[in-house]
ROROTI-642854 format. One record per residue (C-alpha): residue in one letter; x, y, z; residue number from 1. Coordinates in Angstrom, 3 decimals, padded with zeros to 6 digits, always signed. Layout:
% ROROTI-642854
<residu A | east X | north Y | up Z | num NUM>;
...
//
This chain:
% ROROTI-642854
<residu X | east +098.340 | north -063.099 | up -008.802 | num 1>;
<residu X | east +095.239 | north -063.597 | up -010.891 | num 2>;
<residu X | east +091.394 | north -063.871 | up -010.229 | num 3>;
<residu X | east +089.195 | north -064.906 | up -013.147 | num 4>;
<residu X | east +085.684 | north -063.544 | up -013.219 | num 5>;
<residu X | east +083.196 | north -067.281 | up -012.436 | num 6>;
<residu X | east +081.648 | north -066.229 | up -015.474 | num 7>;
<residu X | east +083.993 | north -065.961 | up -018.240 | num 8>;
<residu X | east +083.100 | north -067.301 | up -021.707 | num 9>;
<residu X | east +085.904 | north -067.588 | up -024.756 | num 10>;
<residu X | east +084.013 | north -064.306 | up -026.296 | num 11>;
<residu X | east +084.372 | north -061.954 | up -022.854 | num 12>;
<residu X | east +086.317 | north -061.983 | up -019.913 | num 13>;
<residu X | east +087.691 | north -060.367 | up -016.681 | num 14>;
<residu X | east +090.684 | north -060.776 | up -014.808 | num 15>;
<residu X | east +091.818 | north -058.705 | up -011.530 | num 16>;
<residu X | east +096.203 | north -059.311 | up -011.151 | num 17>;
<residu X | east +097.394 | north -058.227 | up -008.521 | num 18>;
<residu X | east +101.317 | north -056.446 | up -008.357 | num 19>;
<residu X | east +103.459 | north -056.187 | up -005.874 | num 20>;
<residu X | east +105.015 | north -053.497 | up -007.857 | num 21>;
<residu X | east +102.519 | north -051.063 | up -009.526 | num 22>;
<residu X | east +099.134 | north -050.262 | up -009.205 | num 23>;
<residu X | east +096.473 | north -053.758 | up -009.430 | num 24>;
<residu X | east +094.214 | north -053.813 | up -012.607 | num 25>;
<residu X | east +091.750 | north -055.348 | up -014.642 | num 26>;
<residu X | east +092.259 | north -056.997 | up -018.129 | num 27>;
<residu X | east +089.401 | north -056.725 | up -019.563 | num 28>;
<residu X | east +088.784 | north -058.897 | up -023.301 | num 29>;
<residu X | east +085.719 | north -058.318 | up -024.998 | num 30>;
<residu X | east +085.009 | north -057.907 | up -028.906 | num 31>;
<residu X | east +088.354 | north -059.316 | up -030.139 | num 32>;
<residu X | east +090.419 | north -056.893 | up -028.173 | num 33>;
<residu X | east +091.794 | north -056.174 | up -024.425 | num 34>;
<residu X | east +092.241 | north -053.015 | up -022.752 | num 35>;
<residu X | east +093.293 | north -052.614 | up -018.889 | num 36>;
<residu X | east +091.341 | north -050.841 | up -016.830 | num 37>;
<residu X | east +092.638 | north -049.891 | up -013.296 | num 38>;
<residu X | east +089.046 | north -048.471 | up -011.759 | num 39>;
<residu X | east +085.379 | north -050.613 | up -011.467 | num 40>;
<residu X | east +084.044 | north -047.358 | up -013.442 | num 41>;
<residu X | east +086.466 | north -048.198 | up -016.587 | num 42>;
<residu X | east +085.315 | north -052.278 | up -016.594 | num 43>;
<residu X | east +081.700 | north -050.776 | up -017.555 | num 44>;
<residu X | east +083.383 | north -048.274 | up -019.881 | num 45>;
<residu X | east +085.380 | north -050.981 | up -021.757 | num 46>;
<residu X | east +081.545 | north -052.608 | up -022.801 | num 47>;
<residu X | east +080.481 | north -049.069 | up -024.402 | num 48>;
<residu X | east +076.558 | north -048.994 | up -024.819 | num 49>;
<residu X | east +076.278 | north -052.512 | up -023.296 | num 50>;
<residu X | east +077.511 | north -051.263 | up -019.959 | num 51>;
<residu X | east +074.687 | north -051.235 | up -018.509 | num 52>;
<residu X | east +073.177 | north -054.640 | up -019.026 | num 53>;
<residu X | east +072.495 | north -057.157 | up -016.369 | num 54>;
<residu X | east +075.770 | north -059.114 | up -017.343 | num 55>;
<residu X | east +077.945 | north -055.914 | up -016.911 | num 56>;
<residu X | east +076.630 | north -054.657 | up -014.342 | num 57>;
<residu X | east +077.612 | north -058.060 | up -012.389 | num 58>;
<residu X | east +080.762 | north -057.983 | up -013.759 | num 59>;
<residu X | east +081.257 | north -054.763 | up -012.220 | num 60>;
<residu X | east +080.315 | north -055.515 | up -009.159 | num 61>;
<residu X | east +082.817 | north -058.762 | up -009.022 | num 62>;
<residu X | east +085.046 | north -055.900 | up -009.838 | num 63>;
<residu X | east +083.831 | north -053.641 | up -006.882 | num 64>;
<residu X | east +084.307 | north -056.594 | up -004.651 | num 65>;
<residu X | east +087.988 | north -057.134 | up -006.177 | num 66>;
<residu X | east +088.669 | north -053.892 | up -005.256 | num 67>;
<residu X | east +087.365 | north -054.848 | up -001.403 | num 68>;
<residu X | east +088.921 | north -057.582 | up -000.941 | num 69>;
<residu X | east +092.461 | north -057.004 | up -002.406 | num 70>;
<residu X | east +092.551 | north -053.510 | up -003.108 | num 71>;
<residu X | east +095.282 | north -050.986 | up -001.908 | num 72>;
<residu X | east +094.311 | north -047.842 | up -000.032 | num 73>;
<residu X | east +094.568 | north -045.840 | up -002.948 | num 74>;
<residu X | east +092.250 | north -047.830 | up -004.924 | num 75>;
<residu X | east +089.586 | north -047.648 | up -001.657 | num 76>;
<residu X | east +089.847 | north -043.777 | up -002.049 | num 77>;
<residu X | east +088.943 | north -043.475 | up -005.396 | num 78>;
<residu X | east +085.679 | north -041.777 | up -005.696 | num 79>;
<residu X | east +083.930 | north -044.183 | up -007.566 | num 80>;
<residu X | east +084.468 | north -047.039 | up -004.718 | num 81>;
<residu X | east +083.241 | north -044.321 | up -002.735 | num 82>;
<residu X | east +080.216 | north -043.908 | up -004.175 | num 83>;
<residu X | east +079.711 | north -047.675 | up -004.932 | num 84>;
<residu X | east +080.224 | north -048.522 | up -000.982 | num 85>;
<residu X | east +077.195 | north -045.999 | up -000.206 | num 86>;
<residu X | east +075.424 | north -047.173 | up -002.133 | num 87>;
<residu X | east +075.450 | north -050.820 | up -001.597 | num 88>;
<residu X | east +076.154 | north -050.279 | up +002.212 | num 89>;
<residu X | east +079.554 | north -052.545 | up +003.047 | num 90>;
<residu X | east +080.618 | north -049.406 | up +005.571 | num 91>;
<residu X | east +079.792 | north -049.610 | up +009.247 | num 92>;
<residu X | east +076.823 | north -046.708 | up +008.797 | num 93>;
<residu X | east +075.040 | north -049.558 | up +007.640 | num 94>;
<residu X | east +074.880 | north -051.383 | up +010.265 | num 95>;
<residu X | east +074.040 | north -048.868 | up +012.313 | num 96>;
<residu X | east +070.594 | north -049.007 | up +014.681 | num 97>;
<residu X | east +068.937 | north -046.369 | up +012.912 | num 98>;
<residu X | east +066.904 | north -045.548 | up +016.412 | num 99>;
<residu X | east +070.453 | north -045.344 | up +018.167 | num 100>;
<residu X | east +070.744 | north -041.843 | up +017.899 | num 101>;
<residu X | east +067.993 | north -040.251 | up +017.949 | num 102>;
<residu X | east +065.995 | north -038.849 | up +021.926 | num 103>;
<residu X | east +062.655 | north -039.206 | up +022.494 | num 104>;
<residu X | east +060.338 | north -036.191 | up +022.854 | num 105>;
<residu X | east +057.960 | north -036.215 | up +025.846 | num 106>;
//
């Protein structure tokens, strides 16, 4: 199965396939050539000093949210998903009452 980046244009894009067989990757196409990219963290890396730019960094978060929605548990142990879930707060600390566990001194 494939999912398209919204964004694509004929000069870049993304695509997440799914395997049943196999890890799931990205293809990634982007200055006349495609590489595949299995992690988030290597979509950026594919886009060398522009990886950082507003466009990228959205693409990498489509990526991130790839990864969410039809990774495998491996993929949701990798450390950069990790890191990226903190960050952006999709675990259930997040939604935690931050007042909830804390006692009141008198």
């Amino acid at each position: 199965m494939e999912y398209s980046y919204p964004e694509n244009t004929h000069n870049c894009s993304i695509v997440y396939n799914r395997t049943k067989t196999g890890p799931n990757y990205f293809r990634v196409f982007y200055k006349n050539s495609s590489c595949i990219c299995f992690t988030p963290k290597d979509v950026g890396r594919c886009f060398g000093i522009a990886k950082f730019t507003p466009g990228v960094n959205d693409m990498r978060d489509w990526a991130y949210e790839m990864v969410k929605t039809y990774g495998s548990d491996i993929d949701k142990a990798d450390d950069g998903y990790l890191n990226y879930i903190a960050k952006h707060g999709f675990g259930p600390e997040v939604h935690e009452e931050p007042n909830d566990n804390t006692k009141m001194v008198t």
